[in-house]
Each structure stands twice: as C-alpha cells, then as structure tokens.
SEMARLO-415674 format. One record per residue (C-alpha): x, y, z. Coordinates in steps of 0.02 Angstrom, whole numbers, plus 50000, padded with zeros to 5 digits. Last residue first. Example, Ala and Ser with C-alpha at 12.3 -4.5 7.8 and 13.67 -1.06 7.14 Angstrom:
2
506844994750357 506154977550390 
END
This chain:
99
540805472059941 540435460560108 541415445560141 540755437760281 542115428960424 541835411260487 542095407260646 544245401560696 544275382960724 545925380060626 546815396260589 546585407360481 547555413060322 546515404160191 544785402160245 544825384160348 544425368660263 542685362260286 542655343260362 542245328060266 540545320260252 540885311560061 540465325859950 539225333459876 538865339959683 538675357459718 540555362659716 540715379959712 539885381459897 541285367759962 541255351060017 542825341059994 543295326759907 543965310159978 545275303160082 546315303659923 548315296859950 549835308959934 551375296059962 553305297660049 552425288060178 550405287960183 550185308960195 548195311260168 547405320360028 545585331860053 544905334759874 544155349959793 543255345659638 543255360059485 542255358859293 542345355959128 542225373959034 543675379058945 543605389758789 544045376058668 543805357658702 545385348058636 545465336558805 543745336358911 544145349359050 544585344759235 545035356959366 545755348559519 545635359759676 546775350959824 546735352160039 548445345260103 548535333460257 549925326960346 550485345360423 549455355760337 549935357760159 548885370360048 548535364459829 547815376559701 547465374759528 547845355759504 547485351559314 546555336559254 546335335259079 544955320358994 544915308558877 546135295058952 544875298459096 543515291159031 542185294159174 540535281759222 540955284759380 541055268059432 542215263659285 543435278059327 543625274959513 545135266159503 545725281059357 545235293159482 546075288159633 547805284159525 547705301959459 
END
C-alpha cells in the first residue's frame, strides 16, 4: 500500500477510493511474486482489475521492485523477469497447456 499511495498522484489513482486485495502471493528466498486485485469500493459485481508485482526483502520489510509482466496483464511493466510456472524450478522451458 505505501508504493501505491506514493505513486498515487502520478497515476492519476485515488486510492482512498479504491480496494486492493492480494489473491495470491509465492516466497522465494528474498523475493515474493504478488497479484493485487483492485475494485473501485461499493461497485457491485466486481470488475477493476489484477497487477502482479515483484517485492524485495529490505529487513523485516516487503518493498515493490516493480510489477510484473504477465499475458493477463496487458498494460506493461517495468523490464522485470517472468516468474516461473508454479511448481518448477527456476530456468526450467516453458511447458503448453493443451485442453
């Protein structure tokens, strides 16, 4: 929350109007991949939309490196690494999912 209310005014965001929820969080050693889903407050039926950010252990503190890219999230992202599909390991090539 502290990264996005510093970056509020830049973004053009009021975030005293908005909810942020964290849907899914993974640890990896000093680093921990996060998807926020943010919905304006009192809107019924959802809607908003998701950011994946990439968090950085400073102490006993989570601090934003930035946000992630990811096919879901269309609108870029500050040249930070993929995070691997859950369950594999760093560097392993990318799987398909075929139905």
């Amino acid at each position: 929350m502290d990264y996005l209310k510093e970056r509020a005014s830049t973004m053009g965001l009021n975030m005293g109007a908005m909810e942020a929820n964290v849907t899914s969080v993974s640890f990896e050693k000093d680093v921990a991949r996060a998807s926020v889903a943010f919905v304006v407050k009192g809107t019924p039926g959802g809607g908003g939309m998701s950011m994946d950010y990439v968090l950085d252990r400073k102490g006993d503190k989570w601090v934003v490196r930035g946000r992630q890219v990811s096919p879901s999230n269309a609108h870029g992202a500050e040249g930070l690494p993929e995070a691997p599909p859950q369950g594999m390991p760093p560097g392993h090539p990318p799987t398909e999912n075929k139905q």
